[in-house]
Wavefront OBJ file of the C-alpha trace (Angstrom):
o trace
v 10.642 18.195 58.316
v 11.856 20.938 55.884
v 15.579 20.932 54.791
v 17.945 23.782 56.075
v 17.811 25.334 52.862
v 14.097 25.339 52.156
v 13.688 26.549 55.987
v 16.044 29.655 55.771
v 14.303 30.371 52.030
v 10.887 30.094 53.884
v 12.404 32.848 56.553
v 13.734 34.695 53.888
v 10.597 34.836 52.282
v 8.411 35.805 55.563
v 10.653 38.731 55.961
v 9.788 40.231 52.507
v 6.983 43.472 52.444
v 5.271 43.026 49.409
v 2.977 40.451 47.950
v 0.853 39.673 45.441
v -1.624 36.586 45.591
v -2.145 34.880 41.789
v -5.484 33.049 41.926
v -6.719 35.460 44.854
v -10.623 34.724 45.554
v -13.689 36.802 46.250
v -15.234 33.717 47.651
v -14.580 33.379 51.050
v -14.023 29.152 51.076
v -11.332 29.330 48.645
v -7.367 29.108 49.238
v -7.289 31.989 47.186
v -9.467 34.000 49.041
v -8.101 32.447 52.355
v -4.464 32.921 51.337
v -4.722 36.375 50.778
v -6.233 37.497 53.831
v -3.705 35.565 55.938
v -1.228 37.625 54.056
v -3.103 40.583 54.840
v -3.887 40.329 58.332
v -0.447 39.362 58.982
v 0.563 42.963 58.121
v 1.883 42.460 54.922
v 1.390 44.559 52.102
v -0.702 42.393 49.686
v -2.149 42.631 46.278
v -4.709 40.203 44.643
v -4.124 39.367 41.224
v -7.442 37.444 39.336
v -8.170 39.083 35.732
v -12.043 37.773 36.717
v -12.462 40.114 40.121
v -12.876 44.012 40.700
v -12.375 43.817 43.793
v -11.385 41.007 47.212
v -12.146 42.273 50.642
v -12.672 45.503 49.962
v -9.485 46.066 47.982
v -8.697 46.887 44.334
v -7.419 43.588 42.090
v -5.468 43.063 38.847
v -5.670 41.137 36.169
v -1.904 40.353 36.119
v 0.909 40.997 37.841
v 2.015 43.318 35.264
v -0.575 45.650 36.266
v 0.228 46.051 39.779
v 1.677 49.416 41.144
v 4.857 47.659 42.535
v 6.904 44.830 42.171
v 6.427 42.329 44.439
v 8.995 40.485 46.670
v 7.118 37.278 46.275
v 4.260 35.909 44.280
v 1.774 33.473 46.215
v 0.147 30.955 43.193
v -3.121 29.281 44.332
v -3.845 28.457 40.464
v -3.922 25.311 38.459
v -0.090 24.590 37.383
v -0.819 25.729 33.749
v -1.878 29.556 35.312
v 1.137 28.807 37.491
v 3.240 28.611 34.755
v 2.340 31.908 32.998
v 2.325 33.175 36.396
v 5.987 32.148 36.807
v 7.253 33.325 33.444
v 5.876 37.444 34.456
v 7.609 36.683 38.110
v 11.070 36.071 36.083
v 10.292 39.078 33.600
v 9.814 41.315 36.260
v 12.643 39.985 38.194
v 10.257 39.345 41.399
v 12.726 37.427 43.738
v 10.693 34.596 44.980
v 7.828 32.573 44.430
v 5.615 30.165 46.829
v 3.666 27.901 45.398
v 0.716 26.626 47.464
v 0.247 22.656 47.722
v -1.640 21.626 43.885
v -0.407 25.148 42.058
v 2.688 23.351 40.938
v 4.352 23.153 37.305
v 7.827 21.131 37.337
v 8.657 22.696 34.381
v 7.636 26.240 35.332
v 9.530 25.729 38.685
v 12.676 24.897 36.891
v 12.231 27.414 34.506
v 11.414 30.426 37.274
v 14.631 29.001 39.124
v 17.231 28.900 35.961
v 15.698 32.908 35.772
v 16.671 33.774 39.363
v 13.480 33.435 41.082
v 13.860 31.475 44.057
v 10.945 28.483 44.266
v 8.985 27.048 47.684
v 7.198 23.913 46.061
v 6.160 21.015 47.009
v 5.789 22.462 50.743
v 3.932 23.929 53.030
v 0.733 26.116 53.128
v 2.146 29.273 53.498
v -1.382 30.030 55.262
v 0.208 27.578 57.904
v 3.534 28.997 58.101
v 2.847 32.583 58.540
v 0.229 31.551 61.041
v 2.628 30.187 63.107
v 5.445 32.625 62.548
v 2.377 35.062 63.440
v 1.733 33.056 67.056
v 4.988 32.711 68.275
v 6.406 36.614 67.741
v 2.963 38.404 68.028
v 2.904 40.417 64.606
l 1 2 3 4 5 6 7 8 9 10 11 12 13 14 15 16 17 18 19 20 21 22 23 24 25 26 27 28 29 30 31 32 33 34 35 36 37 38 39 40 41 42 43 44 45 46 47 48 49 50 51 52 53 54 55 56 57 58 59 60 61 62 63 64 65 66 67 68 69 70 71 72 73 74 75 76 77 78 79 80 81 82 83 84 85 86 87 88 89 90 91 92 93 94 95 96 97 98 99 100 101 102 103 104 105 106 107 108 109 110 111 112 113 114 115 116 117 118 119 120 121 122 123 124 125 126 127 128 129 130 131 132 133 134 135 136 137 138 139 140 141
């Protein structure tokens, strides 16, 4: 069971436009590759951020979230914590709002960090695979 706060920041979150997925994956097993297409197909706009890809599914990636043509509302890591970490340092420097980190992405101190900078942290949580799956089933987006 999530906490009331964590809940309405996972709301919050969900009703954000933009996104950009750090670790995204052209291989189709991956959480990376999964996450991002969730995003996608959920209507969301969605950019995939992995300096090793040209493209994932079809659409144009970037090496870092520097690169992308807009700032995001919230930055999805499915990386190992110490890409996480770097991941979470641009977030704060480009004043991205909020940050979800997917279940084995996290960095304690990178968390803390991101949060002391204003970026608002879902950690130690849910998939957010799972959560906008559901939020997709039960209002039909």
């Amino acid at each position: 069971m999530l906490s009331a706060p964590v809940a309405e920041l996972i709301r919050t979150i969900l009703s954000q436009r933009v996104f950009a997925v750090v670790g995204a994956s052209r291989d189709p097993a991956k959480y990376g590759h999964l996450v991002y297409v969730r995003l996608k197909r959920a209507g969301y706009t969605v950019y995939p951020v992995n300096p090793s890809a040209e493209t994932i599914d079809g659409d144009r990636c970037y090496p870092t979230l520097d690169a992308l043509p807009e700032r995001p509302d919230c930055v999805v890591c499915v990386t190992p914590p110490e890409v996480t970490k770097s991941a979470l340092q641009a977030a704060g420097r480009l004043r991205v709002p909020y940050a979800w980190l997917q279940p084995g992405a996290e960095a304690p101190v990178a968390v803390r960090a991101a949060e002391a900078g204003g970026v608002r942290v879902v950690h130690g949580g849910p998939c957010i695979m799972v959560v906008v799956g559901q939020r997709v089933t039960r209002v039909g987006r």
